[in-house]
C-alpha positions in Angstrom: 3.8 -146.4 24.5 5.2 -144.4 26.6 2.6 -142.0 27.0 0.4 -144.7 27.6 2.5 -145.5 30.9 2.8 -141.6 31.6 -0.9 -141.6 31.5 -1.0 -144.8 33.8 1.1 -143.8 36.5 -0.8 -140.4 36.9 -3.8 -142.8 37.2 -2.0 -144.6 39.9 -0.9 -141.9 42.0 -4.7 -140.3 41.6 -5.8 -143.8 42.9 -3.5 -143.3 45.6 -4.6 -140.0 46.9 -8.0 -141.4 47.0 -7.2 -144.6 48.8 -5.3 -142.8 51.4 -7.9 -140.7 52.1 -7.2 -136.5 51.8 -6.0 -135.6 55.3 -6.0 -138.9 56.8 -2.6 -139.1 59.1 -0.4 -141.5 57.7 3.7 -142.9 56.9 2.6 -145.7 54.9 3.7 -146.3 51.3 1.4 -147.1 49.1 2.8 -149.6 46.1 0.5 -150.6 42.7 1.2 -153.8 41.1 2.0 -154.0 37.7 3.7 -150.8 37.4 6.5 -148.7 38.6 7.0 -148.1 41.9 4.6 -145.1 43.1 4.6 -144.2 46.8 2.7 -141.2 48.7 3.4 -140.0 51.7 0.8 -137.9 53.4 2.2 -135.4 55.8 1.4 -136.1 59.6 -1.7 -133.0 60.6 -0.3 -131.1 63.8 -2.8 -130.4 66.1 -2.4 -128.0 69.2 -2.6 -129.1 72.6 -5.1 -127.3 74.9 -2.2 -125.3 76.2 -0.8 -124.4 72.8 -4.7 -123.2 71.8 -4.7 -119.4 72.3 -8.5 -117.9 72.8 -8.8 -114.7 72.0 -11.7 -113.3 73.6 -13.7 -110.4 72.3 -13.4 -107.3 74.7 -16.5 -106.9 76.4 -18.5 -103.8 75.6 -20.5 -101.4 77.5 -22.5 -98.1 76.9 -21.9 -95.2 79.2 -23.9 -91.8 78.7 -22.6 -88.7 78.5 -23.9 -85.6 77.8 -23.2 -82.5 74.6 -25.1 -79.3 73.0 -27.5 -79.6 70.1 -26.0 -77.3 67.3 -29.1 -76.1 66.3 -31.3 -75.8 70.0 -28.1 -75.5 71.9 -29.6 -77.2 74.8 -27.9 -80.1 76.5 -28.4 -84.0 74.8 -27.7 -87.1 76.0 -25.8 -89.3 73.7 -24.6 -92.9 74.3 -21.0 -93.7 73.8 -19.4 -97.3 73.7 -16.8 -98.2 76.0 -14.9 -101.4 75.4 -13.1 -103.4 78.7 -9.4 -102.0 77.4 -10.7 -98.9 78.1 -10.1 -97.4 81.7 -13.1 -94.9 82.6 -11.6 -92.2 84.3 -12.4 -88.4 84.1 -9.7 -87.7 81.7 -11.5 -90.6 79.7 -15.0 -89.2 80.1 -14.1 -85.3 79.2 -11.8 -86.4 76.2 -15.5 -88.3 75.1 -17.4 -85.2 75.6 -14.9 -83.1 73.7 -15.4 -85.7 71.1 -18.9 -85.5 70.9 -18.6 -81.4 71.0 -16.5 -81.3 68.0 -18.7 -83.4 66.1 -21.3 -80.9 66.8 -18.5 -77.9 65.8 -17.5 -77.0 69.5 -14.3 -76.8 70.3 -13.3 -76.7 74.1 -10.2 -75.7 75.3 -9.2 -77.9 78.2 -5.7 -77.0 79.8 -5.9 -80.0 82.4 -7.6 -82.3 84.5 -6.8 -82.7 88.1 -8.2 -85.1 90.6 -8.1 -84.6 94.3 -9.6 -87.2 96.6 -13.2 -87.6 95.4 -13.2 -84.1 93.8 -12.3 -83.4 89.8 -11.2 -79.9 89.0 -11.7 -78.8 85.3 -8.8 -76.4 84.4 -9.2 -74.4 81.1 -7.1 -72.7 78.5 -8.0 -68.8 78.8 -8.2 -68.6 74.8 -10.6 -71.0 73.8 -14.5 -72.5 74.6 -16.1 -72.0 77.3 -14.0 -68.9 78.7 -14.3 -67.2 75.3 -16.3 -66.8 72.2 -19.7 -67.9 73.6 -22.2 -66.5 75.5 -23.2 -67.0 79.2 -25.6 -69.7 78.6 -23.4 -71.9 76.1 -20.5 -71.3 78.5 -22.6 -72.4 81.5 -23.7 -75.5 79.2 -20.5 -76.6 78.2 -19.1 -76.7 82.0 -22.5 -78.4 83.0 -22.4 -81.4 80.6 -18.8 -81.9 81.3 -19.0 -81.7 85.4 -22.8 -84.1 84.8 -20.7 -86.7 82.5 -17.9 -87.2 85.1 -20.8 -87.3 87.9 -23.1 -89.4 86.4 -20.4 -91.8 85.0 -17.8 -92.0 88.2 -19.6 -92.5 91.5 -16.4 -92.1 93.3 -16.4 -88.1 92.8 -18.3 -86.0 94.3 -17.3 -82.6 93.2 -16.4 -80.8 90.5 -14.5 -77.4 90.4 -13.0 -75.0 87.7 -10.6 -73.2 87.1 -8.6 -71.1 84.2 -5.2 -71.6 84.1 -4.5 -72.8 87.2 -6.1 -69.4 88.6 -9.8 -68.5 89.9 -12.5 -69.4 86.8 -13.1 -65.5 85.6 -14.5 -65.2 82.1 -16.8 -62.2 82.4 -20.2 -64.6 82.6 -19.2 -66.9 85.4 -16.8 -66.2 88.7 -15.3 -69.7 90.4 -12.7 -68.9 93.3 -10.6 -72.0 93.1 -11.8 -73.3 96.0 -15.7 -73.1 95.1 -17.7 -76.2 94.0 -19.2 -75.6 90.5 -21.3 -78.9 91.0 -21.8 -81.8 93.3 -23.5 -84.2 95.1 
């Protein structure tokens, strides 16, 4: 017998949930007859006012070329890189994306600093590493002219590009710079 009532009151309370509908917002008791007393009580749903609702928007995206050496042909390629809104395109930005794209390709550049002037950039490099040593003239040359053509090409707002070594004139055996002469510009 009393299984039998177990059995009905599980019944009840099933019938219950079902009568009150499954998310339906409601504070009403819900009584059967001919039994004990069985009551649900469906939580109340919260739902967020339009100034509690938080949109988070995907960054937008854009594509910006830049330019790096082909291993194998060592000539200069153009390869598209993606830039998201959070990122501010600057000439640090643009050089630390070719350096990227270099060292995927196994060159390693040594930049010692990046200094902007006006509407000129000035490329200053580490006296131990790529371009000012361990490549020829022509990879040397290649690696300055896809770095100084991805600022260019990328940042309207500068017009020249110089180099430097150090802080000092841009001697390296292949190339001579003073510190005051343009490597590239428009």
């Amino acid at each position: 017998m009393k299984i039998k009532n177990v059995i009905y009151a599980m019944l009840c309370i099933c019938v219950a949930f079902v009568i009150s509908g499954c998310g339906k917002n409601t504070n009403d008791n819900i009584t059967s007859t001919g039994s004990p007393e069985v009551s649900a009580t469906v939580a109340p749903t919260s739902v967020p006012t339009q100034a509690e609702q938080i949109t988070i928007a995907p960054p937008e995206n854009f594509e910006i070329t830049i330019y790096t050496l082909s291993p194998d042909s060592l000539e200069k390629e153009a390869v598209t890189v993606l830039v998201t809104a959070n990122d501010e395109l600057t000439p640090e930005f643009i050089v630390e994306q070719v350096i990227d794209a270099m060292e995927d390709e196994g060159f390693y550049i040594g930049i010692n600093d990046i200094i902007i002037e006006n509407d000129s950039v000035r490329l200053d490099f580490k006296s131990d590493a790529a371009p000012v040593i361990d490549v020829g003239a022509s990879v040397e040359g290649s690696i300055i002219d896809i770095l100084a053509q991805s600022i260019l090409e990328n940042l309207s707002q500068y017009k020249k590009i110089y180099i430097s070594i150090e802080g000092g004139p841009y001697h390296s055996g292949h190339l001579e710079f003073e510190l005051d002469d343009v490597y590239l510009g428009r």
